[in-house]
Steps between C-alpha positions, in 0.01 A plus 500: 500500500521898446395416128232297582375724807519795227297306238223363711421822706298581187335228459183592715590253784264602777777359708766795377531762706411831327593881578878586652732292547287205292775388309707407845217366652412255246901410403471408895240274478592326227844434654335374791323295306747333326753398834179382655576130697627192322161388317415834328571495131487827301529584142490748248477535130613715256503598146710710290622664801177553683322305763140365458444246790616420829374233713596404892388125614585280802443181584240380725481110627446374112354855364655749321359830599545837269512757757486789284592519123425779264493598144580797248213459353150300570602287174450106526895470360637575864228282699623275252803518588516491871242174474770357361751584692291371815429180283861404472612633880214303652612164309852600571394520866282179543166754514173376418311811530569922412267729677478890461372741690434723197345499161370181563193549208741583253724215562269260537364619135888455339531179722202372294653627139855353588332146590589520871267344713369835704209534809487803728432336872370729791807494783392395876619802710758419729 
């Protein structure tokens, strides 16, 4: 987790704290993040010893829901990448949908390339 708190607090996250005392900060969240309750899944991947993409989902009724996720760099390889991650983890867990709360025009677009049938829908406030 240090690595990947390290790596990511680079990475332009507008979620990362910045300014003293960032790097604790942010290896806090992330830690909270990842022993959030039973239906949170989080992830990270690396390459050649550096991280690129992390990505925190839970479960929702039959929706998979990425809560936050972020990227070393705005390249379509990590979207990639964490689309199909949440393709396999919602078939693992019987989900029929995947919502974000971010980037939704950009992964609508690589839904579209990878052949994944994509629509952004309006959510009802609670």
């Amino acid at each position: 987790m240090r690595k990947l708190a390290a790596d990511s607090l680079e990475w332009g996250n507008p979620k990362a704290p910045t300014g003293s005392g960032a790097y604790s900060k942010w290896l806090q969240a992330l830690s909270m993040q990842v022993h959030s309750d039973g239906d949170t899944r989080f992830v990270a991947r690396s390459f050649a010893d550096q991280h690129w993409a992390y990505v925190r989902a839970s479960v929702r009724g039959g929706t998979l829901v990425l809560e936050d996720f972020a990227t070393k760099e705005a390249h379509a390889d990590a979207l990639v990448y964490i689309l199909q991650w949440a393709a396999r983890e919602a078939s693992t867990m019987g989900c029929e949908w995947i919502t974000s709360t971010q980037d939704m025009r950009r992964i609508r677009k690589l839904c579209e390339q990878l052949g994944f049938e994509a629509e952004i829908v309006l959510q009802e406030p609670e």
